[in-house]
C-alpha positions as CSV (number, residue, x, y, z in Angstrom):
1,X,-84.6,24.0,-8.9
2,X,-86.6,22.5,-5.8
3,X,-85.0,22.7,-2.6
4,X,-85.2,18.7,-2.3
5,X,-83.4,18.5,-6.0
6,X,-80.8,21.0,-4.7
7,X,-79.9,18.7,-1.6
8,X,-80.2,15.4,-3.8
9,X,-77.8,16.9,-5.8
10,X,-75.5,17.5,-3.0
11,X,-75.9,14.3,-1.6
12,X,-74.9,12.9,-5.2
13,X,-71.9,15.3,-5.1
14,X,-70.8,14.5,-1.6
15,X,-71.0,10.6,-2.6
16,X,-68.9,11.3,-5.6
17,X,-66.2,13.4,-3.7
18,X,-65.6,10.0,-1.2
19,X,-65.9,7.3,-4.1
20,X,-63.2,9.7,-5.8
21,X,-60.7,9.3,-3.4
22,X,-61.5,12.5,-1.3
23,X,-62.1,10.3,1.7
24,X,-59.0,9.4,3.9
25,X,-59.1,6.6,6.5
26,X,-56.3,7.0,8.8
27,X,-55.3,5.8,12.5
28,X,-56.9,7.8,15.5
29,X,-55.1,10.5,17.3
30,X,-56.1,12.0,20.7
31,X,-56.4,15.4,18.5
32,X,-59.3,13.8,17.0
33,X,-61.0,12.7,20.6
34,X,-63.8,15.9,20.4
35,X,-65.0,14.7,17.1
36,X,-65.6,11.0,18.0
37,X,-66.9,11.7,21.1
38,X,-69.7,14.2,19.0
39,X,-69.9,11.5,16.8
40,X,-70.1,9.3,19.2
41,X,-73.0,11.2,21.1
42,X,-75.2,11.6,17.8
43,X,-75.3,8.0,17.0
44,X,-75.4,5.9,20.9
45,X,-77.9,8.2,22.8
46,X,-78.2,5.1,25.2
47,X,-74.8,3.4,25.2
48,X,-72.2,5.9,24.5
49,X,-69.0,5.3,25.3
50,X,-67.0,8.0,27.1
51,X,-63.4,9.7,26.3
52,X,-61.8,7.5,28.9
53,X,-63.1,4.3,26.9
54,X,-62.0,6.1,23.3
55,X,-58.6,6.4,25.0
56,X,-58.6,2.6,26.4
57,X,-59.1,1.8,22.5
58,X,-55.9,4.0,21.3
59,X,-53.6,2.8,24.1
60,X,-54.5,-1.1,23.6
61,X,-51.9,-2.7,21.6
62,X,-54.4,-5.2,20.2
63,X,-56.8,-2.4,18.6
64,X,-57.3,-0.9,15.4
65,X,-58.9,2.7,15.8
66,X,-59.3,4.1,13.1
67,X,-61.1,7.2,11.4
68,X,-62.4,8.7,8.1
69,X,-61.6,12.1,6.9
70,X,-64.3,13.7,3.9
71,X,-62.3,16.8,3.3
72,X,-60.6,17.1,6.1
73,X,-63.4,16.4,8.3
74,X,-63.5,13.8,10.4
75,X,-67.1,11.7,9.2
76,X,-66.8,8.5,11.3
77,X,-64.7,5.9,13.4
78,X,-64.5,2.2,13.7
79,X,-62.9,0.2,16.4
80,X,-61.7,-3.4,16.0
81,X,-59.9,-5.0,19.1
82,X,-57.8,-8.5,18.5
83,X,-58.0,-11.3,21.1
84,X,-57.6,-15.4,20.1
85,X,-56.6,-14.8,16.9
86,X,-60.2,-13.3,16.5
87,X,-61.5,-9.5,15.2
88,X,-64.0,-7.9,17.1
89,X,-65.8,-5.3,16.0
90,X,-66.4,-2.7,19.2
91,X,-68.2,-0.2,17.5
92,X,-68.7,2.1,14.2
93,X,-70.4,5.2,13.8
94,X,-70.8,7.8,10.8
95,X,-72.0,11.3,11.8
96,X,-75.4,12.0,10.9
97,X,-74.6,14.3,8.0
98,X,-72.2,11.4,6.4
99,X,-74.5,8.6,6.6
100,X,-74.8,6.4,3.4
101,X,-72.4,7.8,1.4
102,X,-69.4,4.7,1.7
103,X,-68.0,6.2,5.0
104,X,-68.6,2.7,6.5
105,X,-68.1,1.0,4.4
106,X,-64.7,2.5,3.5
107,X,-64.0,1.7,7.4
108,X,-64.6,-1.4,7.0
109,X,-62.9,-2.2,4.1
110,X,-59.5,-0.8,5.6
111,X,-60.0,-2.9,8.8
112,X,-60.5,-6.3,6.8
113,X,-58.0,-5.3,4.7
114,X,-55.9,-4.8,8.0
115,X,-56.9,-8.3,9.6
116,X,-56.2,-10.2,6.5
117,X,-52.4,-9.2,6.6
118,X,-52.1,-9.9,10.5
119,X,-53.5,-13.9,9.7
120,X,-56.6,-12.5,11.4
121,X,-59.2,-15.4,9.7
122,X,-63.0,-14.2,11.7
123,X,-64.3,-10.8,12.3
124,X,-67.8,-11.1,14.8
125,X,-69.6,-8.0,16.1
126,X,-73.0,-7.4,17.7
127,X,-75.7,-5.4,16.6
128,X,-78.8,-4.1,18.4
129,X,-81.8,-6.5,17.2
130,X,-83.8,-3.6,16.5
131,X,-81.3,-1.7,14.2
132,X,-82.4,-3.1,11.1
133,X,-80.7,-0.8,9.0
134,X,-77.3,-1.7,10.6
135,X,-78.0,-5.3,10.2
136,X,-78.5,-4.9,6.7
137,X,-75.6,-3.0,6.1
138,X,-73.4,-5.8,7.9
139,X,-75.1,-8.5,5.6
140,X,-74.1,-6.1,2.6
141,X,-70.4,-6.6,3.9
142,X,-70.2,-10.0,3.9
143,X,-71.3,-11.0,7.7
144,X,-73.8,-13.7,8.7
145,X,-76.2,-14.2,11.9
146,X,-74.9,-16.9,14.6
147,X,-76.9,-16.5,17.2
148,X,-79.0,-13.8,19.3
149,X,-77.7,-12.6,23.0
150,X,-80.7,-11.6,25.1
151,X,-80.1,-8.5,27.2
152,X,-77.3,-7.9,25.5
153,X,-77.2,-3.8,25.9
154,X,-77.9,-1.4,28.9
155,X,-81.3,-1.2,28.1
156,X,-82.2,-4.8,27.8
157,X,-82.2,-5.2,24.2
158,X,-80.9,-8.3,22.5
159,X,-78.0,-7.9,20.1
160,X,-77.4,-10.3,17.3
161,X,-73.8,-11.5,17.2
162,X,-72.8,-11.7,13.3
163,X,-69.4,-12.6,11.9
164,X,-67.1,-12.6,9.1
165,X,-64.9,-15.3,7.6
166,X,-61.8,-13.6,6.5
């Protein structure tokens, strides 16, 4: 077998183990802080957000942080903060090695799931203009485009604020 065959054949695997239940979304703990910050680091280089902000999102009443667990191996995080009977996505991110294998998607599935029993009737977010692949995946869950905010991030790049009727 060709080493590319070998690590398709993982990837088919892995993607098997997570659509079989092996996957566990759960709410954050500060045990798990090192891990989303590494996750964290490997998917913002430019706007990371620090420990001090993770903790902000845990100790906020009107937050869901949650995280996914592949194994027992904490793949990816998600953090939706509630204000005017609105959800707002703050941010996702899968680590590198668990990308496009339902991680996200399972995260996001378990916070609308979330919203819809708290009466929570619009989920927005923004997403960096440029990340194409990250807009597609949002239009793949359901969200539309309502409008483009210049110098949105850090680095002057324009976000496109999406949302989500519930």
């Amino acid at each position: 077998m060709r080493p590319h065959n070998a690590l398709k054949d993982v990837k088919s695997l892995f993607k098997m183990i997570v659509e079989n239940q092996k996957m566990k979304v759960r709410k954050f703990s500060p045990a798990d802080l090192k891990h989303i910050v590494e996750i964290e680091r490997s998917s913002f280089a430019i706007d990371a957000f620090s420990k001090f902000t993770f903790m902000n999102f845990y100790y906020k009443r009107k937050c869901l942080f949650i995280i996914a667990e592949v194994l027992g191996v904490i793949s990816g995080y998600m953090t939706t903060c509630i204000a005017n009977e609105k959800g707002h996505v703050v941010s996702i991110a899968v680590s590198p090695s668990h990308r496009c294998k339902g991680i996200g998607k399972a995260l996001v599935n378990y916070t609308l799931d979330h919203l819809k029993k708290s009466s929570i009737k619009i989920l927005e977010l923004e997403v960096r203009t440029t990340n194409l692949k990250g807009i597609g995946f949002w239009k793949k869950m359901g969200f539309y485009p309502l409008n483009i905010i210049s110098h949105y991030y850090h680095d002057g790049t324009a976000a496109l604020k999406m949302r989500k009727l519930l």
